[in-house]
C-alpha positions as CSV (number, residue, x, y, z in Angstrom):
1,X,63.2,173.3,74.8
2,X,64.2,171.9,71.8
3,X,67.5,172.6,69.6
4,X,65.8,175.4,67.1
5,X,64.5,177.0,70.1
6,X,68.0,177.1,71.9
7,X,69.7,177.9,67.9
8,X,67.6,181.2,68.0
9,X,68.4,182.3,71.6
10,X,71.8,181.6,70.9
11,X,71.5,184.2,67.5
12,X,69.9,186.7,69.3
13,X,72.5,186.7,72.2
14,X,75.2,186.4,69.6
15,X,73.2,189.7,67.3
16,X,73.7,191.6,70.9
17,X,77.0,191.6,71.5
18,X,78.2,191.8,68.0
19,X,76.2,194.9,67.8
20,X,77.9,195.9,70.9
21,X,81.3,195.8,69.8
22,X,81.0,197.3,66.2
23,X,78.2,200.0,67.7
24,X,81.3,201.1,69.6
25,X,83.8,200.8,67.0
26,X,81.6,202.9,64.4
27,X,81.0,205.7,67.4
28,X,85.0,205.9,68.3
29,X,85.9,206.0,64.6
30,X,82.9,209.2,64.0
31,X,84.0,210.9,67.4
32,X,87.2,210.6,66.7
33,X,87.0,212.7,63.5
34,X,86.0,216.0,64.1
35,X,86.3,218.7,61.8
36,X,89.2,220.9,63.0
37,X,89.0,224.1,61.5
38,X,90.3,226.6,64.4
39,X,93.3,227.2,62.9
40,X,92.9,227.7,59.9
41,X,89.9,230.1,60.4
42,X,91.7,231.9,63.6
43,X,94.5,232.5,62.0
44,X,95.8,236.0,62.5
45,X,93.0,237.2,64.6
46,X,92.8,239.3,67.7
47,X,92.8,236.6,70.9
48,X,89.4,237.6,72.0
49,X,87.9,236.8,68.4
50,X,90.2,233.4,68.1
51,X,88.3,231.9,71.3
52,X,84.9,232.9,69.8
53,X,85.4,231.3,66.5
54,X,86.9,228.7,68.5
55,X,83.8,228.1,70.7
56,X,81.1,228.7,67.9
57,X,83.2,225.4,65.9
58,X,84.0,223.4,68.6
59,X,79.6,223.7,69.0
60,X,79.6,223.0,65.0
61,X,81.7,220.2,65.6
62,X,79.8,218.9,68.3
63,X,76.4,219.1,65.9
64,X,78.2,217.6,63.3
65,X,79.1,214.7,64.9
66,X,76.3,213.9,66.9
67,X,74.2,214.0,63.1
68,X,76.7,211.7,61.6
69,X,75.9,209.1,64.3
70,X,72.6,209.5,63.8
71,X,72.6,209.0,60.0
72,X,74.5,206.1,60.6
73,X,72.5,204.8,63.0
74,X,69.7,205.0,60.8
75,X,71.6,202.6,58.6
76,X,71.1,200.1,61.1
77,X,67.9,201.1,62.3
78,X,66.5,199.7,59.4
79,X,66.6,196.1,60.4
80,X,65.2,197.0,64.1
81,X,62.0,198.6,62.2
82,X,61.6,195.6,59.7
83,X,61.4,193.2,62.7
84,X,59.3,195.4,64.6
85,X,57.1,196.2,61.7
86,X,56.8,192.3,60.8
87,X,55.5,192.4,64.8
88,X,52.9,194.6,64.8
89,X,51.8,193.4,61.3
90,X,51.2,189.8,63.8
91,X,49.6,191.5,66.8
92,X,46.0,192.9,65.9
93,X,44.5,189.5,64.0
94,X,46.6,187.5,66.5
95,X,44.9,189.3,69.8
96,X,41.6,189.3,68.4
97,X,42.0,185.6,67.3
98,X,43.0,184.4,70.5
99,X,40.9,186.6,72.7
100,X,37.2,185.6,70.3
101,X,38.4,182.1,71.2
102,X,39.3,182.1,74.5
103,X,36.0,184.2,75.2
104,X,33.8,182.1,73.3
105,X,35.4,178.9,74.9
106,X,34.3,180.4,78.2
107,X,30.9,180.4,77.1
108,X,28.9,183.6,78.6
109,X,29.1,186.9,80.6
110,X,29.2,185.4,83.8
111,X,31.9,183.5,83.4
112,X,33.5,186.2,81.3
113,X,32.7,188.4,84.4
114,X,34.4,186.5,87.1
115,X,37.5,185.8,85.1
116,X,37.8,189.3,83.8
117,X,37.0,190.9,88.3
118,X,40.4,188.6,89.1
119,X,41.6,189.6,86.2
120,X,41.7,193.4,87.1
121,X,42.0,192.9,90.7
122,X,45.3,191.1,90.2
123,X,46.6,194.0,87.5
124,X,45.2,196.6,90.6
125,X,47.5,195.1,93.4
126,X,50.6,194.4,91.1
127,X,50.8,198.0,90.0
128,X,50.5,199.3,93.5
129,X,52.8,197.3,94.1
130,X,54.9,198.5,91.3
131,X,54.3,202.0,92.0
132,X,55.2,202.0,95.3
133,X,58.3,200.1,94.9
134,X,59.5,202.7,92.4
135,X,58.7,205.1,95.0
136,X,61.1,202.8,97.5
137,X,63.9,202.3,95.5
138,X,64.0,206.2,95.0
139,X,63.5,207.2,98.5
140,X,66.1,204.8,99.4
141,X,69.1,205.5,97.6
142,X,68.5,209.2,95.9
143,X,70.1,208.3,92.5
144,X,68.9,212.5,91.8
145,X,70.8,213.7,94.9
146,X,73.7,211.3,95.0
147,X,74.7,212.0,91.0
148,X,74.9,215.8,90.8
149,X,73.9,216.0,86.9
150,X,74.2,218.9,84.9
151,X,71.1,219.9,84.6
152,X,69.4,220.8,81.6
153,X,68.8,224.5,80.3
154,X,65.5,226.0,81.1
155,X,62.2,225.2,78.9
156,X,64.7,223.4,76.8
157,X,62.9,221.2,74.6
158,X,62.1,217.3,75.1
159,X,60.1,215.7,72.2
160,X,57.2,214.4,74.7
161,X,54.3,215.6,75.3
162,X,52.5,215.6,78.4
163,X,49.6,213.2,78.4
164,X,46.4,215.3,79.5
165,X,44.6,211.8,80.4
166,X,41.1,212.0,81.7
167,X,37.9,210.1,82.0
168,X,36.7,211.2,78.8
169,X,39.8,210.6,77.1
170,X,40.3,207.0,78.8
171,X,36.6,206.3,77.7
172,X,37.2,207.2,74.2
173,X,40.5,205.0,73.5
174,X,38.8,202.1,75.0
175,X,35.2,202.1,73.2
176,X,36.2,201.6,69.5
177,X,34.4,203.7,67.3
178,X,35.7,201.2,64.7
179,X,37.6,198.1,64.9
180,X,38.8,198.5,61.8
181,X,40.6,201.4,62.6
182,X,41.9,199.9,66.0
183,X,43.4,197.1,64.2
184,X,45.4,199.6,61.8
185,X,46.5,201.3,64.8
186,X,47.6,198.0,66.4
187,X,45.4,199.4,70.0
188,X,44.6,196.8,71.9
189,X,42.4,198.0,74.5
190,X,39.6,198.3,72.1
191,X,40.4,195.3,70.2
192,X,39.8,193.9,73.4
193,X,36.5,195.6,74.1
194,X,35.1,194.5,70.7
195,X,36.7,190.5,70.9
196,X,34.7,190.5,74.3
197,X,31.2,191.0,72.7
198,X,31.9,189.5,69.7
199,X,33.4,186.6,71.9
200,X,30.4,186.0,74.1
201,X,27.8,187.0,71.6
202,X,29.2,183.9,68.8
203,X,28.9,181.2,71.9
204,X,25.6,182.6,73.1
205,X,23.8,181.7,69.1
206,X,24.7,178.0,69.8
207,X,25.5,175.9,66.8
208,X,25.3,178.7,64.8
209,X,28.2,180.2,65.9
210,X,30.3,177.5,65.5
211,X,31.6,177.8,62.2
212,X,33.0,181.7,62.8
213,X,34.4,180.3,65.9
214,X,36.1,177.3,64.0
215,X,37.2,180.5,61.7
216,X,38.2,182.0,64.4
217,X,40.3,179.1,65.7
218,X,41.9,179.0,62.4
219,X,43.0,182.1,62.1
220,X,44.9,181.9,65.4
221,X,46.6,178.5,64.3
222,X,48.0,180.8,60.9
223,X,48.8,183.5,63.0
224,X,51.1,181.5,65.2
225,X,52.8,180.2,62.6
226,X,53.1,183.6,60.8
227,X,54.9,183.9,64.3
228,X,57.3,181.8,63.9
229,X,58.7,183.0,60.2
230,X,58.6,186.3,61.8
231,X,61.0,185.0,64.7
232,X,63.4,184.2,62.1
233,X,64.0,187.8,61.5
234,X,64.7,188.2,65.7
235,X,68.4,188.1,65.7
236,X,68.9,190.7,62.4
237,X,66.3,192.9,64.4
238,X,67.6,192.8,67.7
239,X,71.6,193.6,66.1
240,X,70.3,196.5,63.9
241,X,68.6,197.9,67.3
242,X,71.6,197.4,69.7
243,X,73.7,198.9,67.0
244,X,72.3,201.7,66.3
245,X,72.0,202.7,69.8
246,X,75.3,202.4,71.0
247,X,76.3,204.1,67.7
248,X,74.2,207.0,69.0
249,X,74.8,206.7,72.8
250,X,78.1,205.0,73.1
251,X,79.3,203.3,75.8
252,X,80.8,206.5,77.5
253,X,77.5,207.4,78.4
254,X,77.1,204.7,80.4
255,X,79.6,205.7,83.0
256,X,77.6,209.0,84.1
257,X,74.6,206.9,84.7
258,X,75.7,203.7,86.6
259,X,74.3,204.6,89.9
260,X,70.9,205.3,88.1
261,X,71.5,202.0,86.0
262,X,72.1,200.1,89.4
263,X,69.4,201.5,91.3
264,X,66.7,200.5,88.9
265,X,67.5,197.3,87.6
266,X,68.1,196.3,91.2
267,X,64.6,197.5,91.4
268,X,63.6,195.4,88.6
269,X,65.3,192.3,89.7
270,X,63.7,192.4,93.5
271,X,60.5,192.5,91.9
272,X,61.4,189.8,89.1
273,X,62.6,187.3,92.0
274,X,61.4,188.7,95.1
275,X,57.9,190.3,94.7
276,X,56.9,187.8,91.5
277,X,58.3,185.0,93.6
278,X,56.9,185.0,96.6
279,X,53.5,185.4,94.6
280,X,53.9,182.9,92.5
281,X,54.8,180.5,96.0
282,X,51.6,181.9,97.5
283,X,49.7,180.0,94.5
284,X,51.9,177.0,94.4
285,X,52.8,178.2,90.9
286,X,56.3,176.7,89.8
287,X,58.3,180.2,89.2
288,X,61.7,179.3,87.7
289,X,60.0,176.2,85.6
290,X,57.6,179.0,84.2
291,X,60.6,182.1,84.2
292,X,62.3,179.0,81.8
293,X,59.8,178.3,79.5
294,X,59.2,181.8,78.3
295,X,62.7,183.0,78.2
296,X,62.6,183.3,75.0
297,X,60.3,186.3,74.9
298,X,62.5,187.4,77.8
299,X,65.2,187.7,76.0
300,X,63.3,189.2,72.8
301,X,61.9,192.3,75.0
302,X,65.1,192.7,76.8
303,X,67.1,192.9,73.1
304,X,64.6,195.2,71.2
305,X,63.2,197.3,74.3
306,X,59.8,196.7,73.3
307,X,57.4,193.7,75.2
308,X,55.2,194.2,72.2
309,X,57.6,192.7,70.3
310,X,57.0,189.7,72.6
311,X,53.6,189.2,73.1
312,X,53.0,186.8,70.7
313,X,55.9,184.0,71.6
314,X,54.5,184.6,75.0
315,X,51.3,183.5,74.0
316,X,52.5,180.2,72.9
317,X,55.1,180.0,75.3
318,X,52.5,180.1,78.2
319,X,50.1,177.2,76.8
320,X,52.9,175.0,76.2
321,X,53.6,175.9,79.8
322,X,50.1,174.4,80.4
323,X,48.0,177.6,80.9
324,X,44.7,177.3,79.2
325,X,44.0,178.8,75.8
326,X,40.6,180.7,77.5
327,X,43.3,182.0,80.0
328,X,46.3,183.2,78.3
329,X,44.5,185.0,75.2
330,X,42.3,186.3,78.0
331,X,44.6,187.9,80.5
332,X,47.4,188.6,78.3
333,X,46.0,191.2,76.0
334,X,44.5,192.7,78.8
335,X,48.4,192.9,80.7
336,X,49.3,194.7,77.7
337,X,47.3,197.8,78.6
338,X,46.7,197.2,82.9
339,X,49.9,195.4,84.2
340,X,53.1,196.6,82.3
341,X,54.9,196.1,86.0
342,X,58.2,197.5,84.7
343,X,56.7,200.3,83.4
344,X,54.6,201.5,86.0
345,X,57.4,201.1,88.2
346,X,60.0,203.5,85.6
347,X,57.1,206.1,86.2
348,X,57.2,206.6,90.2
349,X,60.9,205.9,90.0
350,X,61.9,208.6,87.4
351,X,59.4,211.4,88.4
352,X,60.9,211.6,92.1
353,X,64.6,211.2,90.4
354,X,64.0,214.3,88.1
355,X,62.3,216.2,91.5
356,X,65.8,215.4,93.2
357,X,68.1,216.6,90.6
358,X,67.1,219.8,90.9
359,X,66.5,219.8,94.7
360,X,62.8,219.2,95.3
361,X,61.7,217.5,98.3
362,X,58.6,215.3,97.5
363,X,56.5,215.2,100.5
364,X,55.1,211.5,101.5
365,X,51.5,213.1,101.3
366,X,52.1,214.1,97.2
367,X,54.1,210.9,96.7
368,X,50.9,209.0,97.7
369,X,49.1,211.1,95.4
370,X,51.5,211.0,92.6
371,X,51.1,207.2,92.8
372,X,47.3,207.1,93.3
373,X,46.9,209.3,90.1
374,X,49.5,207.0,87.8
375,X,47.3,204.1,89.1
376,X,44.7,205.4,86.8
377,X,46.5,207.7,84.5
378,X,49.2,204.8,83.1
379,X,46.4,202.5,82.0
380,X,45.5,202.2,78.5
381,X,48.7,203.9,77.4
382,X,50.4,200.6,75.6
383,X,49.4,202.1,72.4
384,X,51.2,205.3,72.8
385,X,54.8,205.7,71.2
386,X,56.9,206.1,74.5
387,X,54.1,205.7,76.7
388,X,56.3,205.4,79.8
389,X,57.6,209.1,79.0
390,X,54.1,210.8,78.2
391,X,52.8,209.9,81.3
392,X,56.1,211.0,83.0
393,X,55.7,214.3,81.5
394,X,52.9,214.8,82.9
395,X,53.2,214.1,86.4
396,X,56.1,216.4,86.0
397,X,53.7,219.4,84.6
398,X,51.2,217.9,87.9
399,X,53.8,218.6,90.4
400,X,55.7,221.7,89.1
401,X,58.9,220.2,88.2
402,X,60.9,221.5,85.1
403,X,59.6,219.2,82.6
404,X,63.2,219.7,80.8
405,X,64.2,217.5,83.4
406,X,63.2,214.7,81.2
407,X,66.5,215.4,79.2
408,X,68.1,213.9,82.3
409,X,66.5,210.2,81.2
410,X,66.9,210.3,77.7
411,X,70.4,209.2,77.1
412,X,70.1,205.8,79.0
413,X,66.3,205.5,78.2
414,X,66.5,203.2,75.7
415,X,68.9,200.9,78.3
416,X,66.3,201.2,80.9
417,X,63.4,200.6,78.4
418,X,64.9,197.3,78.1
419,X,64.6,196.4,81.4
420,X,61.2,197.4,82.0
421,X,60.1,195.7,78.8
422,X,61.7,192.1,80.0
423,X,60.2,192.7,83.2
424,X,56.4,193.4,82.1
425,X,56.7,189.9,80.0
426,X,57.3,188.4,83.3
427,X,54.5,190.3,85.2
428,X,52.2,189.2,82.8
429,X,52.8,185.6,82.3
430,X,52.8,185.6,86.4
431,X,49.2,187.3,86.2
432,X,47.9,184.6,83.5
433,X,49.4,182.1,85.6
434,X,47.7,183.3,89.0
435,X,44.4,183.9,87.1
436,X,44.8,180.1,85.9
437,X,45.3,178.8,89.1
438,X,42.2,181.0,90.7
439,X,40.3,179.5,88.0
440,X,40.9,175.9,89.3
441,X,43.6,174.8,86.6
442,X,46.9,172.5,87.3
443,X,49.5,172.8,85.0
């Protein structure tokens, strides 16, 4: 890796921790200044009307505060939602670029065909693997039973919405009714759908689709170097993010939740180098030489929770790696929506956690069940803001637990989220790699 290369993952390492420490200097200084009014506005009141004006304040106070660290927050926000803006600006004309290419490169349907059945039978076995992993880690050390949380109030609210995913749903986000209108939404599922057939339909015409292929080509060249002014703006993005959440969150939050915190990311990290390793070895694929040359979008997904963000540094990361341009900008795009492994695994993982805080016992039967259903139910969900949580909701509406329970998550989801993200950039460059290396490729 060269020295620019090294110069920005030092920055963004550098943006993290500084956000860290004046994230937590900005929340002590706003906690620390509550508005005390109790005295004043008790004063000379029965007792019994002292301690309800004291209550009702101490609850303003608490509402007070809470909205001064989120208009803060906001403050630094800003920067987090430029970058990731600048992102998804990149991603649409950069997926269908690479994917027309890749397609047309492999030439016809056939081809097309095979690649994309070991394609989706790879995605199928890593989420089940996933999945039941979750379910593992959960069973195993009962982060809901062993914390005692307060638990929410009843049909409090959460923000999410249950996703009501079905067949006719599925069908309808992945058939693009117009491209156009994918690409403004930034889904890539359809954008993948439509780069097939336009793919295989501009190598099938012969010469004649050369020059839109060539176009094609082009476009993906500009693209990648739109990348790489965009990566410039990594370390302002990635401080304004971790600012603004431990503004919001704290650091005192942190200490309710370090069971949870343990129990996942240990999750995450025997299925980062245990699971994705002893895969990798299966297919003679060298892991820690491929783990170094894309931890750079590691460390991008981890710092901004989002593996979008990533996607297209791990393009390039992979070819340089020595992955085929037919393979990457096939099997990558495709990751985005079938084989987010960190994601699939938050889903089994938190729905049985939420069932144990308030008591529920799971039966193995319904857990199979619960992981059967999210193997269909989680795909094609990449495009949905806080996809991981919609389709939680819903297995909680499946299964009859209190759906408030989500409330239980929310403070340390963005800390989690950041996990997840790094770990579905390493899923699915171990999936383009495997798919490579089925396909007869050395690298």
């Amino acid at each position: 890796m060269n020295f620019k290369k090294n110069k920005l993952i030092l920055f963004i390492v550098l943006s993290m921790f500084v956000g860290i420490i004046l994230g937590f200097i900005i929340n002590k200084q706003i906690t620390a200044k509550p508005i005390k009014l109790v005295e004043q506005v008790s004063s000379g009141k029965p007792e019994y009307a002292q301690k309800q004006i004291k209550k009702a304040i101490e609850k303003y106070e608490v509402q007070f505060v809470k909205a001064q660290k989120k208009k803060v927050a906001g403050y630094f926000s800003v920067l987090s939602d430029i970058f990731l803006h600048l992102i998804k600006m990149i991603i649409a004309p950069l997926v269908l670029a690479v994917l027309v290419l890749g397609v047309a490169k492999v030439g016809d349907f056939k081809s097309v065909g095979r690649i994309g059945l070991k394609t989706m039978i790879y995605f199928t076995c890593a989420t089940l693997i996933a999945l039941a992993l979750g379910l593992i880690m959960v069973n195993l050390f009962k982060p809901g039973t062993v914390m005692h949380l307060d638990l929410p109030e009843a049909n409090a609210s959460t923000g999410i919405k249950a996703n009501a995913q079905d067949a006719k749903n599925f069908i309808d986000h992945v058939i693009p009714e117009s491209i156009i209108k994918s690409m403004a939404a930034n889904d890539i599922l359809p954008i993948v759908v439509f780069a097939l057939f336009f793919g295989i339909a501009a190598a099938s015409i012969g010469e004649v689709g050369y020059p839109i292929i060539k176009a094609f080509e082009s476009l993906a060249h500009v693209m990648f170097k739109v990348t790489n002014f965009v990566m410039n703006f990594a370390p302002l993005g990635v401080f304004g993010a971790i600012t603004a959440v431990v503004i919001q969150q704290g650091l005192d939050v942190l200490s309710g939740y370090v069971y949870l915190i343990l129990c996942f990311f240990g999750g995450l990290l025997f299925f980062v180098f245990g699971i994705l390793y002893l895969i990798c070895v299966t297919f003679k694929i060298k892991y820690f030489k491929l783990l170094k040359d894309i931890k750079e979008p590691i460390l991008l997904a981890f710092s901004t929770a989002s593996s979008e963000s990533a996607m297209p540094k791990t393009i390039e990361a992979l070819e340089k790696h020595g992955i085929s341009n037919r393979i990457v900008s096939f099997v990558l795009p495709l990751g985005y929506s079938f084989n987010l492994d960190g994601s699939i695994m938050y889903m089994t993982f938190a729905t049985v956690f939420i069932a144990q805080s308030y008591g529920m016992d799971i039966s193995t039967a319904d857990q199979i069940k619960m992981m059967l259903i999210l193997l269909v139910t989680s795909k094609g969900m990449a495009g949905v803001p806080r996809a991981s949580l919609v389709v939680i909701a819903g297995m909680l509406s499946m299964f009859k637990i209190p759906g408030e329970g989500l409330l239980l998550l929310l403070a340390v989801d963005q800390l989690l989220d950041m996990g997840r993200s790094a770990t579905n950039v390493v899923g699915n460059a171990v999936a383009s790699a495997v798919v490579a290396k089925l396909e007869g490729e050395r690298f």
